[in-house]
C-alpha positions in Angstrom: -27.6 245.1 -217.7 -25.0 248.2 -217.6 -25.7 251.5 -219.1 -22.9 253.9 -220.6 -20.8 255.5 -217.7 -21.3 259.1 -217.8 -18.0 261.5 -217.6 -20.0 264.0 -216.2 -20.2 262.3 -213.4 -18.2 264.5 -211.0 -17.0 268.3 -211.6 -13.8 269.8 -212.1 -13.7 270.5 -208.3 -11.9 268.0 -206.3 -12.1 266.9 -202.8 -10.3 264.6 -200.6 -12.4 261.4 -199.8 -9.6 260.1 -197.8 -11.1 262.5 -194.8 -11.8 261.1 -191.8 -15.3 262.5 -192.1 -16.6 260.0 -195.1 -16.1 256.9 -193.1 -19.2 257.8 -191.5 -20.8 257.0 -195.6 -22.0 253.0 -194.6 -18.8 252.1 -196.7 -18.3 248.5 -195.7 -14.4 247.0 -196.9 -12.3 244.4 -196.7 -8.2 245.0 -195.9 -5.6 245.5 -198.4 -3.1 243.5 -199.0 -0.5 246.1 -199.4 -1.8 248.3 -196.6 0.1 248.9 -194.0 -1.5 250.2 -190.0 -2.6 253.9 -190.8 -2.7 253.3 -194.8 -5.0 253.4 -196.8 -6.0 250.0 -199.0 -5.8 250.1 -202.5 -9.5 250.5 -203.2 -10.7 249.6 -206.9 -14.2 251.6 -206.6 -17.5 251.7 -205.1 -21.1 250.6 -205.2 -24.0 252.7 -204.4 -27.4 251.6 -203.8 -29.7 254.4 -206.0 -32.8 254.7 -203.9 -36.3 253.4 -202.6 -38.2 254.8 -199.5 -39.8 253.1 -196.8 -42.8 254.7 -195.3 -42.1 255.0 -191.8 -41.6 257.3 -188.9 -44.8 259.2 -187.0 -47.0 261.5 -188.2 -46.5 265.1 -187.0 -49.7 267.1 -184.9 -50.2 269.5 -188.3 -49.7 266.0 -190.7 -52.6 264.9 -188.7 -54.9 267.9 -189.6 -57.3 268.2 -192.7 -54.5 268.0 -195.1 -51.9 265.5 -194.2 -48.8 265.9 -195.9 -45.7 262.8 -196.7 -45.3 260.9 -193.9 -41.6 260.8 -192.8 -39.4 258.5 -194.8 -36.0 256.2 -194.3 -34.7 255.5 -197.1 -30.9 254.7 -199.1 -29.9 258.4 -198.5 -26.6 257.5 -197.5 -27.9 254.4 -195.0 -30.3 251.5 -195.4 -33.9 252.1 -193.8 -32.8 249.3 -190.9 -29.5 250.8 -190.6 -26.9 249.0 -192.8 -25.4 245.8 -191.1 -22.8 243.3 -192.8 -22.8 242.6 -196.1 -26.8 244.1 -196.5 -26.1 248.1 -196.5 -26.6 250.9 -199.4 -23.0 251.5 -200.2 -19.6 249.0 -200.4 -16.0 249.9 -201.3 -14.6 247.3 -203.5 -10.7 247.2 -202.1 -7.8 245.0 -203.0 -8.3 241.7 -201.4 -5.4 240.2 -199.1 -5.8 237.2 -201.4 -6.4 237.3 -205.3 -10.0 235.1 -205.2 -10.6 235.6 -209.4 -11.6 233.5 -211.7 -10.8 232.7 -215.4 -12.1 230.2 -218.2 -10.2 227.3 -218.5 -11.6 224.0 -220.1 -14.7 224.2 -222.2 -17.0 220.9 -222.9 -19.7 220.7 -225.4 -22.3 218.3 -223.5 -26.3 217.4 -224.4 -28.6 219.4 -222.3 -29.8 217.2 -219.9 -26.7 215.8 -218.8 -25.8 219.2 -217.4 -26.4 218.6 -214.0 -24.8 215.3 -213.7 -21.7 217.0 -215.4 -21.9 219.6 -213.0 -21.4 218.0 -210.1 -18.1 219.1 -208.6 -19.1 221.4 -206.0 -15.1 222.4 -206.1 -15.2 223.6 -209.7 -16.2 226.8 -210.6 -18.2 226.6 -213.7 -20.9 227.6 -216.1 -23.4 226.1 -218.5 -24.8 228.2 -221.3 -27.9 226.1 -223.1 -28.0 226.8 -226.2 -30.8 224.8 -227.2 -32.8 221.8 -226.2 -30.1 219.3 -226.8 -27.3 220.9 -227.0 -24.7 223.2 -223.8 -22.0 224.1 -223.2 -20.2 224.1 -220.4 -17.2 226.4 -219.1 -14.7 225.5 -216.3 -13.1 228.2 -214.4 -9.3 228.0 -212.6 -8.5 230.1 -210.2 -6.7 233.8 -211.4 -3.9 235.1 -209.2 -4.4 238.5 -211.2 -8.1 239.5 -210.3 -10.2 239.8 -207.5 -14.0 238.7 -207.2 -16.6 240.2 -205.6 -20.7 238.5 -205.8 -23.5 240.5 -205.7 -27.2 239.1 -205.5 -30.2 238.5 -203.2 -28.6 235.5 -201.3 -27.4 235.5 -198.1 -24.7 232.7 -198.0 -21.1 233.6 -197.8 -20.1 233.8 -201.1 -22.3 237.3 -201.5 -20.2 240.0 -201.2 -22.5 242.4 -201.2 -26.6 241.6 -200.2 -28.8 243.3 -202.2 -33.0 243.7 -202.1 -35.4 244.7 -204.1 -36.4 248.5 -203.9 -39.8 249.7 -206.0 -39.5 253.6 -207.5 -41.2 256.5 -204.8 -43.3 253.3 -203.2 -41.4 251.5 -200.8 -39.1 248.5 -200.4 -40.4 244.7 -201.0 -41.9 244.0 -197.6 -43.6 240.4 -196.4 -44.0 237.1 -196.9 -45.7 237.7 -200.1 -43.2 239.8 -201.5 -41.4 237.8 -204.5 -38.2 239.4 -205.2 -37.0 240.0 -208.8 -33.5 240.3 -208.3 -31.5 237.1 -208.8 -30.0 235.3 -206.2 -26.8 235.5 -207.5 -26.7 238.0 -209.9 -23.5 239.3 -211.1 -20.1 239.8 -210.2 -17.4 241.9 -210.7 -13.2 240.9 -211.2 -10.9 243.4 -211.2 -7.4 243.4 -212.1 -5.0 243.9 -209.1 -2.3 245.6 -210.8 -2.9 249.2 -212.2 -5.3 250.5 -213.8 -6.9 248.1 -211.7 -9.9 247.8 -214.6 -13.2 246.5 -212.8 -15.1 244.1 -215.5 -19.1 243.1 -214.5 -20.6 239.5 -215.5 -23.9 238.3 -215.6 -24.8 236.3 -212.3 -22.5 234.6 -210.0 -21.5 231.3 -209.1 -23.9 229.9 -206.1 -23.2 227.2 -202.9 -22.2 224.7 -205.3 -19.9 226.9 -207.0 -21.9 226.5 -210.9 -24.5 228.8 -212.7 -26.9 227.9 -215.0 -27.4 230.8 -217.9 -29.6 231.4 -220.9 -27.4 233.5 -223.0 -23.3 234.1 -222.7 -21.7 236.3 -220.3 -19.9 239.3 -222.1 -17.6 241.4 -220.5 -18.2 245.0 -219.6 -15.3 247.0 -218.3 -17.2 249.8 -215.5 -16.4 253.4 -215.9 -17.4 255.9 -213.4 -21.1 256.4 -213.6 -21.9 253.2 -214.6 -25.3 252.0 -213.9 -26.1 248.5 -212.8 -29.5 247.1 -213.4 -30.5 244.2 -211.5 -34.1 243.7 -212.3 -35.3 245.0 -208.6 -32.5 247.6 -208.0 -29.7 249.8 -209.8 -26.2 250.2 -208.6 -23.9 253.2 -209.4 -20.1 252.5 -210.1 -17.9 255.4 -208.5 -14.5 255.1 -209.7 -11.6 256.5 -206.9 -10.5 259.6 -209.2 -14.7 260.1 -209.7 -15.3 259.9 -205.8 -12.3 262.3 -205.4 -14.6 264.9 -207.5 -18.1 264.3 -205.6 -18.1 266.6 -202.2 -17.4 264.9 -198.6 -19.5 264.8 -195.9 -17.8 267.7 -194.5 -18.7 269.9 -197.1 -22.1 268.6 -197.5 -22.5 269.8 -193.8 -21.2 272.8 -194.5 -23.7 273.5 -197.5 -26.5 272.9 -194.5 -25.1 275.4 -192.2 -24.2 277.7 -194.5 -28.2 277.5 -195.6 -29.3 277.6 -192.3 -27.2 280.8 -191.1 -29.0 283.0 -193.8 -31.9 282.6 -191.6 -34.3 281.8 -194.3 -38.2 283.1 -193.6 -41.7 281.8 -193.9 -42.7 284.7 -196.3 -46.5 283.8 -194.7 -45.3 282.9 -191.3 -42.6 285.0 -190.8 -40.5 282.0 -188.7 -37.5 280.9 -189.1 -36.9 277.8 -191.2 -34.0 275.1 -190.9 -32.8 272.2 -192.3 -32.2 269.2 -190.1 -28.8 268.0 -188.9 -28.3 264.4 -190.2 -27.5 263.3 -187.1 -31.4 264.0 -185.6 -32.3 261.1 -188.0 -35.4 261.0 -190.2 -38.6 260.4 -187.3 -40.9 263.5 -188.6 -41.0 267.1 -190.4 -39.9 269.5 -187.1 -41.5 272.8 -186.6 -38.2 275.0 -188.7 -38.4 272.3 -191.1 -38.5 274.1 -194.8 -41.4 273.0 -197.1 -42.2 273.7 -200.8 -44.7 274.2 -203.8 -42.9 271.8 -206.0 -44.5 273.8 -209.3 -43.1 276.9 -208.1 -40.1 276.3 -205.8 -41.6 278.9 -202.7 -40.3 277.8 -199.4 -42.3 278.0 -196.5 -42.8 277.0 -193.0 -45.4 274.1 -192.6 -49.5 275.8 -192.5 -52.7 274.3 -193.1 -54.6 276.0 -195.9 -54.4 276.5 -199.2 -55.9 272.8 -199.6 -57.3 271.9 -203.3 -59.1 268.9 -202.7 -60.8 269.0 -206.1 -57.2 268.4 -207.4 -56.0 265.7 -205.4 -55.3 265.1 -201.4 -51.3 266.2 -201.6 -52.4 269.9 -203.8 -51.8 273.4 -201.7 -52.0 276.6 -204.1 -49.2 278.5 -203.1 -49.7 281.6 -201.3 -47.4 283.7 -203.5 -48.0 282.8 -207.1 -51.4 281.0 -206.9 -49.8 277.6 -208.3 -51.4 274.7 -207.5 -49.6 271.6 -207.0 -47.6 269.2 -204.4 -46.9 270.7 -201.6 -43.5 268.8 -199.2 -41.1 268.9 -196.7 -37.8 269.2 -197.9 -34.6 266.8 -196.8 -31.2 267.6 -197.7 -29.4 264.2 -200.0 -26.9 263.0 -197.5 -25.3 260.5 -200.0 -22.2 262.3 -201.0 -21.6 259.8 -203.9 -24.6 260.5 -205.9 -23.7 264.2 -205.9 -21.7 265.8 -208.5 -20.3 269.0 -206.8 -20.3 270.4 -203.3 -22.7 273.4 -204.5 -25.3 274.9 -202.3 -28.3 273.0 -201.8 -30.5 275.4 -204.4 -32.6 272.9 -206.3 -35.1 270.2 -205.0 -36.4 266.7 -206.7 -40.4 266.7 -207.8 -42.2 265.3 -206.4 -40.2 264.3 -203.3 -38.4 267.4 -201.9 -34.8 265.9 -201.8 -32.3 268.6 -202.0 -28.9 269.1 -203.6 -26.9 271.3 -205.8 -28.2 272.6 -209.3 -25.5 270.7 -211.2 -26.6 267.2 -209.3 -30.6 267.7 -209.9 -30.1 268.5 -213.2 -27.9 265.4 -213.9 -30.3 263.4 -212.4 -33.5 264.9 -213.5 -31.9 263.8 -217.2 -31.1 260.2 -216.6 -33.6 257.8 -216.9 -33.2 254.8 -214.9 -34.3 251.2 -215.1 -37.7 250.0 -214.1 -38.8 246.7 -214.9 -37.2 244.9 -217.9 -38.1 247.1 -220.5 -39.3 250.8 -219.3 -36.7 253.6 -218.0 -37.9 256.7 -215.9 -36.0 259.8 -214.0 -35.9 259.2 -210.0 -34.9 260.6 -207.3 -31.3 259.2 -206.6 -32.1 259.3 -202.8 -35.5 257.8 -202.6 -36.1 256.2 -206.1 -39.5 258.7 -206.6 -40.0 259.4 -210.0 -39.2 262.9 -211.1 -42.5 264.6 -212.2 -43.0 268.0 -214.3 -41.3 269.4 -217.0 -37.9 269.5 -215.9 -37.6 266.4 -212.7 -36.5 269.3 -210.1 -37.2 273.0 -208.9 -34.9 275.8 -208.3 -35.6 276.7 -204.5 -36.7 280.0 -203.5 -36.4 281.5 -200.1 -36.8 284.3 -198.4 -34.3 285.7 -195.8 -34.7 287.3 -193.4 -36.8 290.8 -192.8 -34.4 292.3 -190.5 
C-alpha cells in the first residue's frame, strides 16, 4: 500500500513555503491548537493527489483542421478538474488538530466468525475485526488517544472523511457516470500522527466507517511516512510531503518566475518566426492560444502551432519535425503548476512524453524513473500532473528553443 519514501525528494535549495503566495496551492486545513491569530499551525505534512486528466475544454480553429492535436485538459495540476471544494480537492495539509481525535488498541476478543457483526454492534466503539478464517476473528477495540491525531481518507462522503478521494485512470481521464464502479475503498486508510515532536505520521489500512467498525482480511501494520512516500489506493496514489521536504520544493512565486523568465527570452518559431509563450496560470486551461509553445516529443524542437508535417501512415497524433525529420507526437506544452511535485525551482527545460507537461530537469528525471501503481499488481512512469504514462526511452525531453533572431 506505501512504497519507500525517496530522500531525493527535494534539493538542497530551500524555499520558504510559509509565503503568502502558496496559499493559493488548494491546501485545505484545519486550525491549530497552539496557533495563535497571525501564526502559523503546527502542520504535520501534506497530501497530494498525483494526477489524471479530464478531457475537456474547446477545440481550437487549427485543432479543428486535418490534423487535430490534444484537446485541452483539466486536470490535478495543482487544482481538481471541477475546482477543488471541501474535503474533495487535489492537495490537503494535515495540521495539528484543536482536539487530539486518535485512536489506540485497547481490548482484544477472540470471537467465531459469524458472530462478528452481532459483536460489533456498538456504533460508539471504535473497532476492528480481522477474519482469520471461516470460524475463527478476531476482534480489536480502540480507546480514544489523547497523543495522536486522526485523519480518514477514502471514497465516502460522510463526515468522518477527512479527505475525499476518486478514482483517477493513467493519461485517460477520471471515472465519469453512472456506470463507473470505483476501486478505491470507501474508507480506505487513515493516518495518526503524534502531536508532540517529531510529530511521526503512521498510515493504516482502511478506516473506521458510520458505525465506527471495519471489517478486514489481513492485519493492519504500521508504516511510519517519510517524505516521498507514495500511497496506493487501488484507483489513485497520494504523495506524502513532509514540512522540512515542502521547505525544499519551489513556491508558487518562483514557479512564476521560471514562466516569465522563459517567456522574456522571446523564444521563436524556428518555421514561423512568431513569438511563443507560455500561459499564465491564472488564464486557466480552456484551449492551446496562438503563442502557445508546442513540441516534437522524440526530438524536443519547439514550435509555434502549423498544420503539416502530418504522417497518417503512423498514427493520427505523428508530425515529422521540420528540423531533424523525426517523426513522432507532436503537443502543446503546459507548465506543472503543482509546486509539491517539483523537486527544485529550476527552469522549465524538460517536458513529459507523451503529454507535454513541463518542469525542471531534476523533477522530470525523478519522475520519469519512478514507476507508480496501476492496478493491483503492474507499476508504470506517469506524468505527476496528468497521470499519462511516460513513453520513450527516457519518460521526458530536454526542450529546445529558439530565441530570438534579432
Amino acid at each position: 500500500m506505501v512504497l519507500e519514501g525517496n530522500p531525493e525528494v527535494g534539493s538542497p535549495r530551500t524555499s520558504d513555503l510559509q509565503h503568502p503566495e502558496n496559499q493559493d496551492s488548494c491546501v485545505l486545513s484545519s486550525p491549530s491548537e497552539d496557533a495563535q491569530p497571525g501564526e502559523e499551525p503546527i502542520k504535520y505534512g501534506e497530501l497530494i493527489v498525483l494526477g489524471c486528466c479530464e478531457e475537456g475544454g474547446e477545440e481550437t480553429e487549427a485543432q479543428r483542421g486535418e490534423v487535430t492535436g490534444p484537446r485541452a485538459h483539466s486536470c490535478y495540476n495543482g487544482c481538481l478538474a471541477s475546482g477543488d471544494k471541501g474535503r474533495r480537492r487535489s492537495r490537503l495539509a494535515l495540521n495539528r488538530r484543536p482536539h487530539a481525535n486518535g485512536v489506540k488498541p485497547d481490548v482484544m476478543h477472540h470471537i467465531s466468525t459469524p458472530l462478528v457483526s452481532k459483536a460489533l454492534s456498538n456504533r460508539g466503539q471504535h473497532s476492528i475485526s480481522y477474519t482469520l478464517s471461516r470460524s475463527h476473528s478476531v476482534i480489536v477495540e480502540y480507546t480514544h488517544d489523547s497523543d495522536t491525531d486522526m485523519f480518514q481518507i477514502g471514497r465516502s462522503t460522510e463526515n468522518m472523511i477527512d479527505f475525499v478521494v476518486t478514482d483517477t485512470s493513467p493519461g485517460g481521464g477520471a471515472a465519469e457516470g453512472p456506470s463507473a464502479q470505483s476501486t478505491i475503498s470507501r474508507y480506505a486508510c487513515r493516518i495518526l500522527c503524534d502531536r508532540r515532536l517529531p510529530y511521526t505520521a503512521r498510515i493504516y489500512a482502511a478506516g473506521f466507517d458510520a458505525s465506527s467498525n471495519i471489517f478486514l482480511g489481513v492485519e493492519n501494520e504500521s508504516n511510519v511516512l517519510q517524505d516521498g512516500s507514495l500511497i496506493d489506493l487501488c484507483g489513485a496514489t497520494l504523495l506524502w510531503r513532509t514540512p522540512a521536504g515542502l521547505l525544499r520544493a519551489p513556491t508558487l512565486k518562483q514557479l512564476e518566475a521560471q514562466r516569465q523568465e522563459a517567456n522574456a527570452a522571446r523564444p521563436q518559431c524556428p518555421v514561423g518566426l512568431s513569438t511563443l509563450a507560455f500561459p499564465s496560470p491564472a488564464r486557466g486551461r480552456t484551449a492551446p492560444d496562438k503563442q502557445q509553445p508546442w513540441v516534437y516529443v522524440r526530438c524536443g524542437h519547439v514550435h509555434g502551432y502549423h498544420g503539416w508535417g502530418c504522417r497518417r501512415e503512423r498514427g493520427p497524433q505523428e508530425r515529422e519535425c521540420p528540423l531533424c525529420r523525426l517523426v513522432g507526437p507532436y503537443v502543446p506544452l503546459w507548465l506543472g503548476q503543482e509546486a509539491g511535485l517539483c523537486l527544485d525551482p529550476g527552469p522549465p527545460s524538460h517536458a513529459f512524453a507523451p503529454c507535454g507537461h513541463v518542469c525542471s530537469e531534476k523533477t522530470a528525471r525523478y519522475w520519469a524513473q519512478t514507476p507508480l501503481p496501476h492496478g493491483t499488481h503492474a507499476f508504470h512512469a506517469a506524468c505527476p500532473f496528468c497521470g499519462a504514462w511516460l513513453t520513450g526511452e527516457h519518460g521526458c525531453v530536454r526542450l529546445i528553443f529558439q530565441g530570438p533572431l534579432d
